[in-house]
N, C-alpha and C positions, 0 to 999 in steps of 0.2 A: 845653229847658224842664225843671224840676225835677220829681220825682217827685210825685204829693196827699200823700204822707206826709211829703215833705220840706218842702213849703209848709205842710201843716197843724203838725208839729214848729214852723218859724220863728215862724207865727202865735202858737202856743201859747207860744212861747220870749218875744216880745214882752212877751205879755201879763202875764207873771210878774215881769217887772223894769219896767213900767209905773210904780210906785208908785215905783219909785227913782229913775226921771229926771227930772231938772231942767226949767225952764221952756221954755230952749232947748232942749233935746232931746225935749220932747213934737212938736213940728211936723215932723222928722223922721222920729220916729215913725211918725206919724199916716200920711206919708204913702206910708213904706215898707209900713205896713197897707195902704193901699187900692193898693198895688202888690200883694202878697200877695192880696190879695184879687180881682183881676181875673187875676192867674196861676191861681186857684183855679178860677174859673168858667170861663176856657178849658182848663183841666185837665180838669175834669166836663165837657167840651161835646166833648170829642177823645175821652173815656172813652165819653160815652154813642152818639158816631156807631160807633166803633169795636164795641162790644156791637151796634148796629142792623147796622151792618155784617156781624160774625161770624153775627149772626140768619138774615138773608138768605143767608147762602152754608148756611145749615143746612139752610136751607127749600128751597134749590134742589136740593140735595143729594137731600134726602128727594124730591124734587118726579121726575129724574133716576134714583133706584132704583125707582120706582112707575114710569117710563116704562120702563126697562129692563127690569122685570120683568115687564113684559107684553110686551116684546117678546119674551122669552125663551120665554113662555109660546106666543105666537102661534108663534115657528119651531117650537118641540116639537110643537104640533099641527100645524103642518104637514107635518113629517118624518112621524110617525104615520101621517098619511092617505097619506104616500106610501107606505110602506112597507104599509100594506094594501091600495094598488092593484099595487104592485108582483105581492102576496102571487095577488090575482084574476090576474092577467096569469100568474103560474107555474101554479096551477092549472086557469086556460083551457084551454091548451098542453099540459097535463098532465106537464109537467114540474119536475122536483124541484132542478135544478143546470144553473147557467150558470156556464160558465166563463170572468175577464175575462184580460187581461193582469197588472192588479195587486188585482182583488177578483174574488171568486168570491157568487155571491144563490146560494144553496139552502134551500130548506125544511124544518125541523126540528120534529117534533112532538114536544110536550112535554105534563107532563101538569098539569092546572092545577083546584084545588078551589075548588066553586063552591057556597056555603051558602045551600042553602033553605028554611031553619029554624031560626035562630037557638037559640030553643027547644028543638027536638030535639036538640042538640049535646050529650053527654055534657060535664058539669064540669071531666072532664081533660082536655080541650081548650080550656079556654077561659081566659082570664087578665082579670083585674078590674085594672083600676085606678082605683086612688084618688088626686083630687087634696083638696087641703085649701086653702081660701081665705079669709082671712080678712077679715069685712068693716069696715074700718081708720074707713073715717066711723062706722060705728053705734057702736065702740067708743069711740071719740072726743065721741062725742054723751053715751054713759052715765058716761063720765070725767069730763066737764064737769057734769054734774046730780048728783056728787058719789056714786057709786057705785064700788064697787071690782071689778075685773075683774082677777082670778089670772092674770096670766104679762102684763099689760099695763101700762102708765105713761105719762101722759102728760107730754111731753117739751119742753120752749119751745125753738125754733128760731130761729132770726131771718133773713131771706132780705135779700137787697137788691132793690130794684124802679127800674130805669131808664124813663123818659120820656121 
């Protein structure tokens, strides 16, 4: 099957030497158009399954890392909780090191800051940041009621939209 641009070219090509053919060769024409013309509509019907097509594998996709990422989520808490029962079981025992064949569990105390007053924290400890966001509809909205906004423009785009 031909490419939409190669059937839309022929269509177009037709229609430009229209005025130059003969009596006999309009009915040929005509009929080579409405051949063109039903290549076109299965062209656009193969285009638009294809686009629903691609759609769905996007959505399953996304559907797929939301289930995977909870599962990821759910094992990490569970290694966690094992590993702080593990941590009660050394400490039961009162023991600090077991030694396997090929892993060794020992207890490590480490030291770890815990802030109880945000407020109280001297300035040199603490880091600000700033996001900056702009908001793209309101400026959109004063573009159009014919207002001007420094560092913005509005822009005509044109999307395509399958059905």
């Amino acid at each position: 099957m031909p490419t939409l641009d190669a059937i839309q070219e022929e269509i177009s090509n037709i229609l430009q030497v229209a005025e130059e053919l003969t009596e006999d060769q309009h009915l040929p024409a005509l009929s080579y158009l409405d051949e063109l013309g039903l290549q076109e509509q299965s062209k656009v019907d193969a285009i638009g399954y294809a686009v629903r097509k691609r759609k769905a594998e996007i959505d399953f996709l996304k559907q797929e890392e939301e289930r995977l990422r909870h599962r990821r989520k759910s094992m990490e808490k569970r290694l966690e909780e094992f590993r702080e029962y593990l941590l009660i079981i050394l400490n039961r025992h009162k023991l600090t090191k077991i030694k396997g064949l090929s892993s060794t569990l020992f207890i490590r105390t480490v030291n770890a800051v815990n802030i109880l007053d945000l407020g109280g924290i001297p300035e040199k400890f603490k880091k600000i940041i700033t996001e900056v966001r702009v908001d793209k509809r309101g400026i959109a909205e004063e573009l159009k009621n014919g207002w001007h906004i420094p560092g913005a423009q509005l822009e005509k785009r044109q999307s395509l939209t399958i059905r």
